[in-house]
C-alpha positions as CSV (number, residue, x, y, z in Angstrom):
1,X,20.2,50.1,-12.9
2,X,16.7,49.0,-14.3
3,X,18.7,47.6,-17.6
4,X,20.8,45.7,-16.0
5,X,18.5,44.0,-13.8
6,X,15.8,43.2,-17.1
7,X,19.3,41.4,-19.1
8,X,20.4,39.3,-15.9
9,X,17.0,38.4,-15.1
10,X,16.4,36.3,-17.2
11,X,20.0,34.1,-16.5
12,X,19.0,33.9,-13.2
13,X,15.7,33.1,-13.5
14,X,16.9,29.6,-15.5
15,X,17.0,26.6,-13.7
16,X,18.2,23.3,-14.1
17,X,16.3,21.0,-16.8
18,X,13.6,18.5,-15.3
19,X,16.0,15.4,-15.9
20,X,19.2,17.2,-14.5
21,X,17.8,17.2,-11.3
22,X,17.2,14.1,-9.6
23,X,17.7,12.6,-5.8
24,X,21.5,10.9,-4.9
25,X,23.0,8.2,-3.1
26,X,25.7,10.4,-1.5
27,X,23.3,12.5,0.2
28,X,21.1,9.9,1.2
29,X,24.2,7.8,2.6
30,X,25.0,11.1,4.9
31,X,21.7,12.1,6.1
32,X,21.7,8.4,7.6
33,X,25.3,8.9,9.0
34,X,24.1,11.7,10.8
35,X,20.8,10.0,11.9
36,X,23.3,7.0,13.4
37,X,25.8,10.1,15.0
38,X,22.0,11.5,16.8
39,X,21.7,8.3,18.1
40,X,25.3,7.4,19.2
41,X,24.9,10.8,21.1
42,X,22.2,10.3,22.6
43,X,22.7,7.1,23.8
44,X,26.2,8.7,25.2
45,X,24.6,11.6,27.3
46,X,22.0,9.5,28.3
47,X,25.0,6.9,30.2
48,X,26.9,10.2,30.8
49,X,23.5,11.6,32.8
50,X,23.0,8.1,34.3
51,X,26.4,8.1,35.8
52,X,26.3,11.9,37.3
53,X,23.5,11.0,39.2
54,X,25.0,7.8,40.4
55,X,28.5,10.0,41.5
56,X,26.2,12.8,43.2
57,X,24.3,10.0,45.1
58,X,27.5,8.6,46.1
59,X,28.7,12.1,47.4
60,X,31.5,12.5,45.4
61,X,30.8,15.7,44.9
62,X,31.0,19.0,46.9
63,X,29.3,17.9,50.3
64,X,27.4,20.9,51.0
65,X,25.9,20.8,47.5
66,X,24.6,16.8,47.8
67,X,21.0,16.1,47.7
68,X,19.4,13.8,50.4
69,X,18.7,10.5,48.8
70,X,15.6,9.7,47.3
71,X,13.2,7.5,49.2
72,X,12.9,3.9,48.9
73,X,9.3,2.8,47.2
């Protein structure tokens, strides 16, 4: 097994070349297409969230379950 491993060890020890490797457009474009979905999501759960509490203060929800309302400050 040792011979094997000392003539493939040196294929997989090469890398690319210095000027082969170098940053792209395409994945910069997508990391910031998935930075805008975060923030499209998060912006929808938070108006999801919002509106929850609205229905459960409106008792539209199971009425044993509903919570008192908070009090006025």
């Amino acid at each position: 097994m040792t011979p094997v491993l000392l003539l493939l060890l040196p294929l997989v020890e090469k890398g690319p070349d210095e000027e082969d490797v170098v940053a792209g457009w395409t994945a910069f474009g997508l990391f910031g297409l998935l930075i805008l979905a975060v923030a499209v999501l998060g912006f929808s759960l938070t108006k999801h969230l919002k509106r929850a509490e609205r229905s459960e203060q409106e008792g539209r929800y199971d009425p044993p379950t509903r919570r008192p309302a908070p009090p006025e400050a």
